[in-house]
C-alpha positions in Angstrom: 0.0 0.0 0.0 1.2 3.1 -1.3 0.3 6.7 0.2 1.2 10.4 -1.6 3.5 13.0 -0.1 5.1 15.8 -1.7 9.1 16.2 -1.7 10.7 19.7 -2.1 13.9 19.8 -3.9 16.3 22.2 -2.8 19.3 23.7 -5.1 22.6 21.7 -4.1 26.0 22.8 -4.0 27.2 21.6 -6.9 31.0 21.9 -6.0 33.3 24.6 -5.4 31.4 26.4 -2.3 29.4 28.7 -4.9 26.4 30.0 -3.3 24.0 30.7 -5.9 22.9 29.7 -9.8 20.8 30.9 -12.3 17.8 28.9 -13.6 18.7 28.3 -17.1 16.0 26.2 -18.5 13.4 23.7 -17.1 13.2 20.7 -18.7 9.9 19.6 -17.2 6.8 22.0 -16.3 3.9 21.5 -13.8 2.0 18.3 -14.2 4.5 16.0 -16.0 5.6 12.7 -14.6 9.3 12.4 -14.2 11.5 9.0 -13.0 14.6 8.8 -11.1 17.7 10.8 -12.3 15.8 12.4 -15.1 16.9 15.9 -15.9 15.2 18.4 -14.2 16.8 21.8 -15.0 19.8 23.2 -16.6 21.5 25.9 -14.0 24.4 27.9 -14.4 26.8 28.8 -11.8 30.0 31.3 -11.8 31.8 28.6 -13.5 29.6 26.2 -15.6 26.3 25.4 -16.9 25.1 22.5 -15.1 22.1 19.5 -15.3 20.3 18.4 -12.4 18.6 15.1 -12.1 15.9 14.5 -10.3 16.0 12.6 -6.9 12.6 11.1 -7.3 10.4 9.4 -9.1 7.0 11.1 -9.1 4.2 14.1 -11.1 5.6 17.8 -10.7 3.1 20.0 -8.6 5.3 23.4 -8.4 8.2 25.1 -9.6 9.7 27.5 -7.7 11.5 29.7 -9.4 11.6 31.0 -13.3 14.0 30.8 -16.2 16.6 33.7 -15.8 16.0 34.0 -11.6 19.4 33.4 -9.4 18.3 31.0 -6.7 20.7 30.8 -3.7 22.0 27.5 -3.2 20.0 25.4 -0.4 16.5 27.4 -1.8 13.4 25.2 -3.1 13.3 25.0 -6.4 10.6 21.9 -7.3 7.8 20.2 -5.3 7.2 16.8 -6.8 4.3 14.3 -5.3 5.9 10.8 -5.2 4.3 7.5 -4.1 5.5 6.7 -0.3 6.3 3.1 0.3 5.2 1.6 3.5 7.4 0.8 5.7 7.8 -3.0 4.8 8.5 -2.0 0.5 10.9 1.4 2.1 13.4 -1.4 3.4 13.7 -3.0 0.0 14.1 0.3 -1.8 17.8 1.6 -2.3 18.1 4.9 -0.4 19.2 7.9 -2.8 21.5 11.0 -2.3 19.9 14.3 -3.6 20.4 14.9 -7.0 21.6 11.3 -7.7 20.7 8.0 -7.7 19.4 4.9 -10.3 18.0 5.5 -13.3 14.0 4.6 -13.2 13.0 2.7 -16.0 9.6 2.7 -17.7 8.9 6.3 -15.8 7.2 8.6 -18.4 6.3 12.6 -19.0 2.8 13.9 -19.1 1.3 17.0 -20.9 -1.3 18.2 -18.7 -3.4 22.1 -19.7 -1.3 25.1 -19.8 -3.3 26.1 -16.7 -1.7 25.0 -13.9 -2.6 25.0 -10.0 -2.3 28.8 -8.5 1.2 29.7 -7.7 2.9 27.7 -10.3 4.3 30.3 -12.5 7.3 28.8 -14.3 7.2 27.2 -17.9 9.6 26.5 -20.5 8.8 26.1 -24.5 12.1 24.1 -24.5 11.5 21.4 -27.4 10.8 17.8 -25.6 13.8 15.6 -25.7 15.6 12.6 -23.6 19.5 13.8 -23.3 20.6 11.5 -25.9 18.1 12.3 -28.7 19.7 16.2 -27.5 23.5 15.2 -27.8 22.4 13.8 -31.2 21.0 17.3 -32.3 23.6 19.0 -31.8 26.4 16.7 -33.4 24.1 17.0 -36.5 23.8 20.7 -36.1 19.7 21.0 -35.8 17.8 23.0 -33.8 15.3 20.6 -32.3 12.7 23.9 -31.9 12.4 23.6 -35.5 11.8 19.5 -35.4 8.4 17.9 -35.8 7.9 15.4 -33.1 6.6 12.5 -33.5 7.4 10.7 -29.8 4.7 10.2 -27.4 3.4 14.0 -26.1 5.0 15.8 -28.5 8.8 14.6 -27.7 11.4 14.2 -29.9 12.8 10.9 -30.6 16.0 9.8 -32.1 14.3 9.3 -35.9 13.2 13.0 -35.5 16.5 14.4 -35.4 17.9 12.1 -38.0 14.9 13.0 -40.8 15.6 16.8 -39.9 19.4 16.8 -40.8 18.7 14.8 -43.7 16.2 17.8 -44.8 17.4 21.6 -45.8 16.6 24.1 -44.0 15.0 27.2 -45.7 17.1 30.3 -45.0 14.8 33.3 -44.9 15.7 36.2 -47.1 16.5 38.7 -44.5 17.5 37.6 -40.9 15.9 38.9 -38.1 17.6 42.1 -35.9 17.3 43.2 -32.5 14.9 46.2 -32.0 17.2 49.1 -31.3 17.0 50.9 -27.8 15.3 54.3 -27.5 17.5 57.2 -29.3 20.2 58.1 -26.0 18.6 55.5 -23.7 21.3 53.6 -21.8 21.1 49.5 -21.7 21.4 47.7 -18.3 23.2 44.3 -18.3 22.4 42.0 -15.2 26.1 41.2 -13.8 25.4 37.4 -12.9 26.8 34.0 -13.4 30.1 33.5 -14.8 31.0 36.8 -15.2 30.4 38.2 -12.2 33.0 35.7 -10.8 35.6 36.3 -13.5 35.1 40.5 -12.5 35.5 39.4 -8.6 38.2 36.6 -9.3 40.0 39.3 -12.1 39.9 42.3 -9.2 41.1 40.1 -6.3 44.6 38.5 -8.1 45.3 42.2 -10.1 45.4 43.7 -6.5 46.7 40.9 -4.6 49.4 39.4 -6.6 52.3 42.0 -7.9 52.2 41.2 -11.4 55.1 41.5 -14.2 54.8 41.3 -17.5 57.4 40.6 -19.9 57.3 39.8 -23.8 58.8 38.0 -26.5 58.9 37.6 -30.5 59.3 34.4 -32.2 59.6 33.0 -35.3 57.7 30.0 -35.4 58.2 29.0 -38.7 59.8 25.5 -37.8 57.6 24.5 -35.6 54.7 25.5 -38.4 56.7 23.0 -40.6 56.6 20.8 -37.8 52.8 21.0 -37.4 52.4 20.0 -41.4 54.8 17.0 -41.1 52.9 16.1 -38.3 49.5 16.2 -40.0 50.3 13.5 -42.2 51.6 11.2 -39.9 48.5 8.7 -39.3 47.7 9.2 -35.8 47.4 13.0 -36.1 44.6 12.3 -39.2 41.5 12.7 -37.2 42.8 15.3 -34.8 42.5 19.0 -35.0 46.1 19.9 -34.6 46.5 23.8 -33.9 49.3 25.8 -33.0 48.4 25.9 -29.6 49.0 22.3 -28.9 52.6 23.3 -30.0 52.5 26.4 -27.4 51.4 24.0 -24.9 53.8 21.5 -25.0 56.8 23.8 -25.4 55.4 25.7 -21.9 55.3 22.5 -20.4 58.7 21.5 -21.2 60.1 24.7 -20.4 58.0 24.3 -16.9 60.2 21.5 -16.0 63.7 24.2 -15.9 61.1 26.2 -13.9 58.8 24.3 -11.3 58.0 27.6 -9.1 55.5 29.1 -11.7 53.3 26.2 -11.5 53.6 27.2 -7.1 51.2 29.3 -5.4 51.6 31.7 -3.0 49.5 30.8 0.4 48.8 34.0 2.1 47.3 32.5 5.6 50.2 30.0 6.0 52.8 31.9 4.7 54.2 29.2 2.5 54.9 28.8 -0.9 53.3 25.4 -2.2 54.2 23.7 -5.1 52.0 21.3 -6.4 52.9 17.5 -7.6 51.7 18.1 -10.9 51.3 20.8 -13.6 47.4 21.1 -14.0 47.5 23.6 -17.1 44.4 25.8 -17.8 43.4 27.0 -20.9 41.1 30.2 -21.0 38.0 29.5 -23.3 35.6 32.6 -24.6 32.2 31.3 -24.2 28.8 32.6 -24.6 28.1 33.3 -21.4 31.7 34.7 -20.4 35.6 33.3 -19.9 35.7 30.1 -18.2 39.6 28.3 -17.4 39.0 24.5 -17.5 42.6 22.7 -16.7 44.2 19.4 -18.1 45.1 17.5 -15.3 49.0 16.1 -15.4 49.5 18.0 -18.3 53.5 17.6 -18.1 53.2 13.7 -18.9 51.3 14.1 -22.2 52.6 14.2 -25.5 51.5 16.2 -28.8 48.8 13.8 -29.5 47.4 13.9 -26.2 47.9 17.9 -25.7 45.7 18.5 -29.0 43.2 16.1 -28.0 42.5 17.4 -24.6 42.9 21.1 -26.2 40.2 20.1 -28.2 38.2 18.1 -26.0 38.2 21.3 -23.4 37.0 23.8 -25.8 33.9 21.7 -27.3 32.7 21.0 -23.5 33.2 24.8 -23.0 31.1 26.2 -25.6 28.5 24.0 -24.9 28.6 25.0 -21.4 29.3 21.7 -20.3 32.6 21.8 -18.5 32.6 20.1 -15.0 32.8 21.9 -11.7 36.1 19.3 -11.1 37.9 21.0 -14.1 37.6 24.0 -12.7 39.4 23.4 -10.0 42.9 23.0 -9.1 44.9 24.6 -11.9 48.7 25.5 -11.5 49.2 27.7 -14.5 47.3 29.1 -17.6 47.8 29.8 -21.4 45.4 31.9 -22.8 45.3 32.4 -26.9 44.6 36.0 -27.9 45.6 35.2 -31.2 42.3 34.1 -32.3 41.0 37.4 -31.9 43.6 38.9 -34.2 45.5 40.3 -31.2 49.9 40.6 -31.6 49.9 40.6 -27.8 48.7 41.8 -24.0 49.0 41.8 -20.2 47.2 39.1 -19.3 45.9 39.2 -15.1 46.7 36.0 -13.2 43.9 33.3 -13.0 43.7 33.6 -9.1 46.0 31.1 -7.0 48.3 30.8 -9.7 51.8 32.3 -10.1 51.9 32.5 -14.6 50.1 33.1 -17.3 51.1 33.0 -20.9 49.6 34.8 -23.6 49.4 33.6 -27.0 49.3 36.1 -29.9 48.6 36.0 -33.5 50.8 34.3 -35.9 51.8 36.5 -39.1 53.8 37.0 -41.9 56.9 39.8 -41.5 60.2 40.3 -43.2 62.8 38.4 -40.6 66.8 38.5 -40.4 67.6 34.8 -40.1 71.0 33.9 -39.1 72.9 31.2 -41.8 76.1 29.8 -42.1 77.1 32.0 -44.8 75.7 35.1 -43.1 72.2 37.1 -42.2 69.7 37.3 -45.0 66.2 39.1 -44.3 63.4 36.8 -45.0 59.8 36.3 -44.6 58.8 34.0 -41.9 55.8 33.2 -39.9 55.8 35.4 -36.1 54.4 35.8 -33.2 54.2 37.2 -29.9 54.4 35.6 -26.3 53.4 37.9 -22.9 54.2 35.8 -19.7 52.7 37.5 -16.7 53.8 36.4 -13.2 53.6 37.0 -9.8 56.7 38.5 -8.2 56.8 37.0 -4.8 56.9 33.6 -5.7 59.1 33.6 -8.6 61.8 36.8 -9.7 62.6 38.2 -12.7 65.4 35.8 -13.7 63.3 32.8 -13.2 60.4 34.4 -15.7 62.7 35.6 -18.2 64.0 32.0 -18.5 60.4 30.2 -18.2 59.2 32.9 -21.6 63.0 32.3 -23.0 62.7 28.6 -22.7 59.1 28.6 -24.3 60.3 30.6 -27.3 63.0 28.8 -27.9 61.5 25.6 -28.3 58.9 27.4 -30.6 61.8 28.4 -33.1 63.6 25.5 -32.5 61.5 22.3 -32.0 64.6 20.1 -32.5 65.6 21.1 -29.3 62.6 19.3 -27.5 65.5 15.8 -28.4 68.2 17.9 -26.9 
């Protein structure tokens, strides 16, 4: 015999001691019927967008808070009305941690009228989808608001998705533009989420840690030539192999003369600690701001590996996927400015660490090359590195031969056997 209570979930902390997240997008709306470890809600915190499952299996009476609202962590944020075992059938059942637990099978979702009890304000037009059938979408490239569903309620279902890639997609004469503001009428942006802890994160190290910042040109043209023999070795054929995998593992090598910029300086204890391994973060621009994920033991991978993780970092990053564990615990940082077209700039220390390197754009200039039979200018392929570091853990001899090492590996690769 079964009897029906209703259980409040509350908004967990979902690592790193953050306090609050915004509501992204509900997956579920008053009066569906969800199973265990179904996706509830997608929330964002300062430093990732993040899924929650649900805890239990049961029909969704309330909703708590709306799309776009911050909701501080340990806040309700959905009632659902489960089935309550008696006592004898409770003993049987495995008991769950919030937010986690076994996947319910045979546990379906309900479409009940848009008018819902009193009180239950929040909805979401978010096309109907199991996480799969979503993953699927968007290695096709198809916007699943513009699929017609054919699944039970109106959900999307794997042979959706497929039909929908296999059919073009009209592209409408003109596209759409934002309605411009009043004429002298100033725009208010919300400071929330991810950037408002990169402003708070980029304020405490630029006036806590005394930073120096010095530069370097290179000509990179070897390891360029290096980069195309490398392409058509096999095992580099289904890889994206970019010039910062080559940055990457020349910092790392030159990290090993230079163990103190991977330190950090611990202010309470009054200690210098150096960690065990090189965890090396890599700033990625996202839509909803900078995030610095980290490859963990970074120093014991090769090429291969270093462009695969590169790669595998950024994809999770713009789809706001990264983890709350690769967020944490980085040692040192390379950010690529490059992309953007930029030579070079001071980069600000990602807080707790003791260097960043900056990665600038690679371009053709007229170069004096050095030969046996004497200097010749030629044209070459440069660029431009800017190694910030924190002066009371490491001094100016010890960066100048951390940037020194890293640029001379970048001109001369063949030193890497040396």
């Amino acid at each position: 015999m079964t009897t029906a209570t209703v259980q409040t979930f509350r908004l967990p902390d979902v690592g790193e001691g953050l306090t609050e997240a915004e509501i992204i997008a509900w997956h579920v709306r008053v009066g569906d019927t969800v199973g265990v470890n179904q996706v509830l809600v997608e929330i964002e915190t300062a430093k990732s967008a993040v899924e929650l499952p649900s805890p239990y299996a049961g029909e969704v009476v309330e909703l708590f808070a709306s799309e776009g609202h911050t909701v501080d962590v340990g806040s309700p944020i959905i009632a659902i009305r489960t089935a309550a075992a008696t006592a004898e059938t409770e003993e049987q059942e495995p008991k769950l941690l919030v937010g986690y637990g076994a996947k319910a099978s045979g546990s379906r979702r309900r479409r009940l009228p848009t008018t819902g009890p009193a009180g239950n304000k929040p909805a979401s037009n978010k096309p109907r989808a199991k996480p799969p059938v979503r993953k699927l979408a968007k290695t096709l490239g198809v916007d699943l608001a513009l699929v017609e569903a054919s699944g039970p309620d109106g959900t999307v279902v794997r042979a959706d998705v497929i039909r929908a890639s296999e059919t073009p997609v009209p592209v409408p004469a003109t596209s759409p533009s934002p309605s411009p503001s009043p004429s002298g009428a100033e725009v208010r942006i919300p400071v929330k989420g991810i950037r408002k802890h990169t402003a708070a994160a980029m304020v405490a190290s630029a006036f806590s840690a005394p930073h120096v910042t010095e530069f370097v040109t290179v000509d990179v043209t070897k390891t360029l030539e290096l980069r195309q023999a490398a392409r058509r070795r096999r095992e580099f054929h289904d890889v994206k192999l970019t010039p910062l995998a080559f940055v990457a593992r020349a910092y790392l090598l030159a990290l090993a003369r230079t163990p103190m910029a991977t330190a950090r300086w611990d202010e309470a204890a009054q200690e210098i600690v150096v960690p065990a391994a090189i965890n090396l973060g890599i700033a990625a621009a996202t839509p909803r701001g900078l995030v610095v994920p980290n490859i963990k033991d970074a120093q014991g991978l090769g090429l291969l590996e270093l462009a695969v993780a590169i790669n595998d970092l950024a994809a999770t990053a713009r789809a706001g996927k990264t983890a709350s564990e690769a967020m944490a615990g980085g040692t040192t940082t390379i950010t690529n400015i490059g992309v953007f077209g930029v030579d070079t700039g001071t980069p600000i220390l990602n807080p707790g660490e003791t260097a960043i390197l900056a990665v600038g754009a690679i371009g053709r200039r007229p170069w004096v090359v050095e030969e046996a039979a004497g200097e010749t200018i030629a044209i070459r392929s440069v660029l431009q590195l800017a190694l910030s570091f924190d002066h009371r853990v490491i001094d100016g001899q010890e960066g100048s031969q951390l940037l020194a090492d890293t640029a001379a590996l970048l001109a001369e690769p063949g030193l890497a056997m040396l």
